[in-house]
C-alpha positions as CSV (number, residue, x, y, z in Angstrom):
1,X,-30.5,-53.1,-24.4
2,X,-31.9,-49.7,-24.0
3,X,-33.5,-50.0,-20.3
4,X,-30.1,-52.2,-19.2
5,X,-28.2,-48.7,-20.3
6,X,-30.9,-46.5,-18.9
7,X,-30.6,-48.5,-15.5
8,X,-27.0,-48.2,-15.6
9,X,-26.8,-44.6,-16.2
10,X,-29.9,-43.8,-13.1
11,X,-27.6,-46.4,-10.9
12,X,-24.6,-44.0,-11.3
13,X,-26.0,-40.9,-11.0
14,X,-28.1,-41.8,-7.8
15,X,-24.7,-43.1,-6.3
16,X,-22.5,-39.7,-6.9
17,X,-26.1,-37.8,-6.1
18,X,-25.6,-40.0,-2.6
19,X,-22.0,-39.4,-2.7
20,X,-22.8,-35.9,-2.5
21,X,-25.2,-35.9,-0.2
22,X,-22.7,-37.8,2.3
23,X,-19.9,-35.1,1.8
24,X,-22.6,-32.3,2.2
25,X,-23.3,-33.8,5.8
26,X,-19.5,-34.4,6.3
27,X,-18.6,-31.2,6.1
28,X,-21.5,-30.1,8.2
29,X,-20.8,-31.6,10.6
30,X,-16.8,-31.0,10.2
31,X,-17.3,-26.9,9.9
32,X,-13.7,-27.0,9.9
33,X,-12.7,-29.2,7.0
34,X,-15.2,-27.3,4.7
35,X,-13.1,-23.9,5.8
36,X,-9.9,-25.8,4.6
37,X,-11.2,-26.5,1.8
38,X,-12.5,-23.3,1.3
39,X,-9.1,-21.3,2.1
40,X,-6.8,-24.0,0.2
41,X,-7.0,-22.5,-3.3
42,X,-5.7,-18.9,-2.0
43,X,-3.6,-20.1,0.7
44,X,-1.8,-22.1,-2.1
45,X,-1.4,-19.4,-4.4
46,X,-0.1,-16.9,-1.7
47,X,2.4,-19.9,-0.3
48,X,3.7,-20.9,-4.0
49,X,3.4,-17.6,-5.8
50,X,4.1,-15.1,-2.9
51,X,6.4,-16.7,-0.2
52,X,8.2,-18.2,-2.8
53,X,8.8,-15.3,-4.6
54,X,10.3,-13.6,-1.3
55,X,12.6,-16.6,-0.6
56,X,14.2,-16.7,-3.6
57,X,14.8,-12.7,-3.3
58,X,16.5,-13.5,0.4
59,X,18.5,-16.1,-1.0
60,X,19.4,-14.2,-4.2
61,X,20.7,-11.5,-2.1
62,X,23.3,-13.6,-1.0
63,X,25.0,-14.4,-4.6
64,X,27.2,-11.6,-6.5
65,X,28.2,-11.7,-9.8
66,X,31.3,-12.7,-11.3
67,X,32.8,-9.0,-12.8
68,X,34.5,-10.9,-15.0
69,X,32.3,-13.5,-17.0
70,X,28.6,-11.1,-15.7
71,X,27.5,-15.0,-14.3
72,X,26.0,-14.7,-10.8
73,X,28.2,-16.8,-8.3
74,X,25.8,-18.9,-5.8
75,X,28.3,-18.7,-3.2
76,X,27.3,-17.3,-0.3
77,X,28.0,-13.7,1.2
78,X,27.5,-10.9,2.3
79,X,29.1,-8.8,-0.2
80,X,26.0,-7.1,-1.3
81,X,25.3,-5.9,2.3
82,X,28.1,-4.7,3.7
83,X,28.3,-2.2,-0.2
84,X,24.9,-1.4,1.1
85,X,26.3,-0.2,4.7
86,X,29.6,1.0,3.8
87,X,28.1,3.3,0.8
88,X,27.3,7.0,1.3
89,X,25.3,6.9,-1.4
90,X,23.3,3.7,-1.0
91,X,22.5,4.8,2.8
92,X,21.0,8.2,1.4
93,X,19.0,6.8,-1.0
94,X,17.5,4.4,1.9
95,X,17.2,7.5,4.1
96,X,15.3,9.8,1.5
97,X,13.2,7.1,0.4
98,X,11.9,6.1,4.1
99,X,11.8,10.0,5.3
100,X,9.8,10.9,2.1
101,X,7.1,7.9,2.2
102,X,7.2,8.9,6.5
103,X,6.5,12.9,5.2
104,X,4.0,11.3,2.7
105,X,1.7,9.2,5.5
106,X,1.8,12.6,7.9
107,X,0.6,14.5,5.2
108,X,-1.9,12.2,4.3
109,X,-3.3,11.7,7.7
110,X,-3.6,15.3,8.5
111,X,-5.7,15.9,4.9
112,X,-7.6,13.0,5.2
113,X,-8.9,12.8,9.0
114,X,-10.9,16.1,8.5
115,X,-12.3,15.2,5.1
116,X,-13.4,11.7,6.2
117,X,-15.1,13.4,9.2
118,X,-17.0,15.7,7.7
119,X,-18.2,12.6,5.1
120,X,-19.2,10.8,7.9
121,X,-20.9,13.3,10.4
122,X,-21.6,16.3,8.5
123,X,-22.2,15.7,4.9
124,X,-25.6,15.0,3.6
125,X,-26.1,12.0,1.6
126,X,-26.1,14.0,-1.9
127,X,-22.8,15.7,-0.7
128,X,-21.6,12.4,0.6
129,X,-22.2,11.2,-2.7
130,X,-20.7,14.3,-4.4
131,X,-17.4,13.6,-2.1
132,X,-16.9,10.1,-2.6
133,X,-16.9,10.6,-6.3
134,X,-14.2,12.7,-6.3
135,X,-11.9,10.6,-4.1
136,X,-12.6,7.7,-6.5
137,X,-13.0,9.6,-9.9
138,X,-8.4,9.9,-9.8
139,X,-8.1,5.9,-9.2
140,X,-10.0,5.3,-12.5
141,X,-7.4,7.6,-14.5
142,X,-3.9,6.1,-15.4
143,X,-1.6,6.6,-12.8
144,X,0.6,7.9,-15.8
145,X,-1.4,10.7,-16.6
146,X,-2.1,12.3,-12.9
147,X,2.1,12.3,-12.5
148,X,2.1,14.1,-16.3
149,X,-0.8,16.5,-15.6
150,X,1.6,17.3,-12.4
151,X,4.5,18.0,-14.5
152,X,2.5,20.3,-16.3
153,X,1.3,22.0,-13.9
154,X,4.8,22.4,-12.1
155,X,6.1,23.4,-15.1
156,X,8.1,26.9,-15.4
157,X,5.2,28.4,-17.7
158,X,2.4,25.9,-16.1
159,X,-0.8,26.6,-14.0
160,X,1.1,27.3,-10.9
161,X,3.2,30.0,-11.8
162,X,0.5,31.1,-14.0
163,X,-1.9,31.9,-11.0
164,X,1.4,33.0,-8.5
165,X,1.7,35.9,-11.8
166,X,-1.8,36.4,-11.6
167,X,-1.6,37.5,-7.9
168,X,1.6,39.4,-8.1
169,X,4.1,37.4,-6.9
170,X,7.0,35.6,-8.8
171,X,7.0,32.1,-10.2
172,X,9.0,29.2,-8.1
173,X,10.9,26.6,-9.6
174,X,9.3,23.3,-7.8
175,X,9.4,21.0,-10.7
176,X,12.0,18.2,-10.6
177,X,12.3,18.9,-6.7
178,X,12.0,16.4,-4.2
179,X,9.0,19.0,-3.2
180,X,7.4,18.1,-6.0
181,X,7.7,14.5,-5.4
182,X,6.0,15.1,-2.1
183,X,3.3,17.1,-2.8
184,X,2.4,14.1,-5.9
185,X,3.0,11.6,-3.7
186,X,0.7,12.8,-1.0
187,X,-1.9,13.6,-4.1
188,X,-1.8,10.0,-5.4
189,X,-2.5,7.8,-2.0
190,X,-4.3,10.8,-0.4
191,X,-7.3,8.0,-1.4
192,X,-5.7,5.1,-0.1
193,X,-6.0,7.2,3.3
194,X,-9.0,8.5,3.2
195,X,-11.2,5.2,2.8
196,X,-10.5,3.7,5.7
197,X,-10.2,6.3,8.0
198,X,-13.7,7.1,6.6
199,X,-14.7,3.6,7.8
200,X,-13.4,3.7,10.9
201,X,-15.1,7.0,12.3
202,X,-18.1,5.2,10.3
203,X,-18.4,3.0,13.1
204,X,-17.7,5.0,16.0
205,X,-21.5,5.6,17.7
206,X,-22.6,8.7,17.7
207,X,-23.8,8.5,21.4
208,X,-20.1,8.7,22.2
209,X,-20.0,12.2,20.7
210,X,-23.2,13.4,22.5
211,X,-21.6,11.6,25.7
212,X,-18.3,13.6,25.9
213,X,-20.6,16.7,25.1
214,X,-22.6,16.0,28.2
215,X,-19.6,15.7,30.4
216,X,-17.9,18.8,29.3
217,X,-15.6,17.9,27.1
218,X,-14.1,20.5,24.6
219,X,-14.2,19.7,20.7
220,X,-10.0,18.6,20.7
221,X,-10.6,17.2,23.7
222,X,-12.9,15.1,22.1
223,X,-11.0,14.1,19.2
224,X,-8.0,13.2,21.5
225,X,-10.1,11.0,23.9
226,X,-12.9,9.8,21.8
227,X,-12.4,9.9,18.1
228,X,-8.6,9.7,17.4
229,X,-8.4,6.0,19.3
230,X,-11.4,4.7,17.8
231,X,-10.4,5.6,14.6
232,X,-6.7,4.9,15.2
233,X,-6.8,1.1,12.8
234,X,-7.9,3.2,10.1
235,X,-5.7,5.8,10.2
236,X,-3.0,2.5,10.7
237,X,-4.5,0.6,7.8
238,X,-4.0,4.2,5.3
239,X,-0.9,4.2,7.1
240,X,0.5,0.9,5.5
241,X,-0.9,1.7,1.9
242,X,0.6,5.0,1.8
243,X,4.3,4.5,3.4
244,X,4.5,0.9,1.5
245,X,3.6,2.2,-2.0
246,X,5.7,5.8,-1.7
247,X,8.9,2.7,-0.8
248,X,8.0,0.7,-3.4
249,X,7.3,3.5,-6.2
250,X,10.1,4.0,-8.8
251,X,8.0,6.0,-11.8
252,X,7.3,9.2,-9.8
253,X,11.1,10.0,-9.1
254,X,11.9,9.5,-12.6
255,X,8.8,11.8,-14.0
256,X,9.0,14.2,-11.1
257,X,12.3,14.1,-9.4
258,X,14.9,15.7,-9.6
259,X,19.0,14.3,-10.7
260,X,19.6,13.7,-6.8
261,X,16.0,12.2,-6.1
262,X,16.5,8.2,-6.7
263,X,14.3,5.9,-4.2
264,X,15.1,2.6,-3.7
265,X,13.3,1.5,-6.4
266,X,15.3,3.3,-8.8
267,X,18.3,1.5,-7.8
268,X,16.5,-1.7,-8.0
269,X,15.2,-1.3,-11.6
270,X,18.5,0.3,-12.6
271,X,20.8,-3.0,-11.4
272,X,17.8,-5.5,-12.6
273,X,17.7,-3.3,-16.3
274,X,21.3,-1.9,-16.8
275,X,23.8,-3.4,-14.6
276,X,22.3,-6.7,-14.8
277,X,23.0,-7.3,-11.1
278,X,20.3,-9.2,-9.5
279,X,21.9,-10.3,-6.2
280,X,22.7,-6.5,-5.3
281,X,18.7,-5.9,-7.1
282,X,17.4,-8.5,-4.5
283,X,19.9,-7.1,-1.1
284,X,18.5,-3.6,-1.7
285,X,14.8,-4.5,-2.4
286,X,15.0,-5.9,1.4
287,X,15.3,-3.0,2.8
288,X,11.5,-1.8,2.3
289,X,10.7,-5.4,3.7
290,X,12.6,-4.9,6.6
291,X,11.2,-1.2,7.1
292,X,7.5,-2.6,6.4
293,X,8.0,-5.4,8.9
294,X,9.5,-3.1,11.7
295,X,6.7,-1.2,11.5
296,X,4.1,-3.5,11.4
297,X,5.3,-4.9,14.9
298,X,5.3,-1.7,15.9
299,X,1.8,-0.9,14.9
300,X,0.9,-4.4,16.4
301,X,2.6,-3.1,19.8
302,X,0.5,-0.5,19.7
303,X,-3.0,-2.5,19.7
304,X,-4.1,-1.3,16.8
305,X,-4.5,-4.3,14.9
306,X,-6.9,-6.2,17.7
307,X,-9.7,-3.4,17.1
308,X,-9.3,-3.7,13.5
């Protein structure tokens, strides 16, 4: 009974072992089908989870809500637009919010290209070392505590005006400014820009550099021929982190901000929380979508996505 079961048992496993063994040779043979298989557990997560999501926003944004009974009405319209558009107050709130995470991405870039060039080509590898801890040490804190150790330090009797005493000159009132929003901003994805710039003049070869020196070429003449293009997808890749976080953010212009400094978000979270208003929640969370996708194809346009 014992060695029929035993037989059983070895016949099985040698035919899934074989079974195996023939889809092992399938698929490499069929390079393709092991890819899909491959990329079918994340392709179905971003198509359910994440394309989903964004279709039911779109469609959501053309409901309303009943002002009577607070039910949203699924009949189609475009109500929550056209308040959108015909709203002083709405179209300023778009305008800020795009013109601040714009300001945000210049700053960034101009702080970040000479930093990430002197990581790459003049740094040792101790100071490189040295450097890349500090752009990293800020992502491990609470994003929480950087924008509160910013309100402290902007605050009427905080380090700023402290060391502005110090010097002889008088204190400023910055706090709850949307100066202060940009200066935070700029602080807080100043990392997000910096990391792939600094891969990007990474892999620009060095004989390059020693060729524009041989013909002549001035240092900003250089960097405008040489290393500015060739490093133009990274400083498009920081490019997309910082202007689509400083659109989507919502925390720093309550913490920072001033009375006049709501972002887009703000309005989001306030008709989503308080005016229980999802249709006009969804209508005015496409704008950063729109803004993002406009300037993807621009930045497409541009080429700099085929070098990336």
């Amino acid at each position: 009974m014992n060695s029929r079961s035993d037989t059983a048992v070895g016949s099985t496993a040698g035919a899934f072992s074989k079974g195996i063994r023939r889809m092992s040779a399938a698929l490499w043979r069929r390079p393709a089908i092991g890819a899909g298989f491959l990329l079918a557990p994340p392709l179905a997560w971003f198509i359910l989870i994440y394309l989903a999501a964004l279709a039911a926003l779109f469609i959501s944004a053309f409901w309303t809500v009943d002002s009577f009974t607070g039910e949203i009405d699924r009949t189609w319209t475009l109500a929550n637009f056209e308040t959108i558009v015909s709203s002083d107050i709405y179209r300023r709130i778009a305008i800020r919010t795009i013109f601040m995470a714009a300001a945000v991405t210049i700053t960034d870039i101009i702080l970040a290209f000479p930093f990430a060039y002197f990581m790459v080509r003049l740094a040792g590898p101790r100071q490189r070392v040295v450097l890349f801890t500090l752009v990293l040490v800020p992502l491990w804190s609470s994003y929480l505590a950087r924008v509160y150790a910013w309100r402290l330090i902007f605050a009427n009797d905080g380090a700023l005006n402290w060391v502005l005493r110090q010097l002889g000159f008088e204190g400023v009132e910055i706090g709850y400014t949307n100066w202060a929003m940009w200066i935070v901003f700029s602080y807080i994805w100043l990392p997000f820009m910096i990391m792939p710039i600094y891969a990007a003049i990474e892999r620009i070869p060095y004989s390059l550099f020693e060729a524009s020196q041989d013909l002549g070429a001035k240092a900003w003449r250089t960097f405008f021929k040489v290393i500015l293009p060739l490093a133009l997808p990274g400083v498009i890749a920081g490019s997309i982190f910082t202007f689509s976080l400083t659109l989507g953010d919502y925390i720093t212009p309550v913490l920072v901000g001033g009375p006049g400094s709501d972002f887009i978000g703000n309005v989001v979270y306030a008709n989503v929380g308080i005016a229980n208003n999802i249709p006009f929640a969804a209508a005015y969370a496409s704008i950063p979508l729109v803004v993002m996708a406009a300037y993807l194809a621009f930045a497409r346009r541009t080429g700099a996505f085929d070098v990336m």
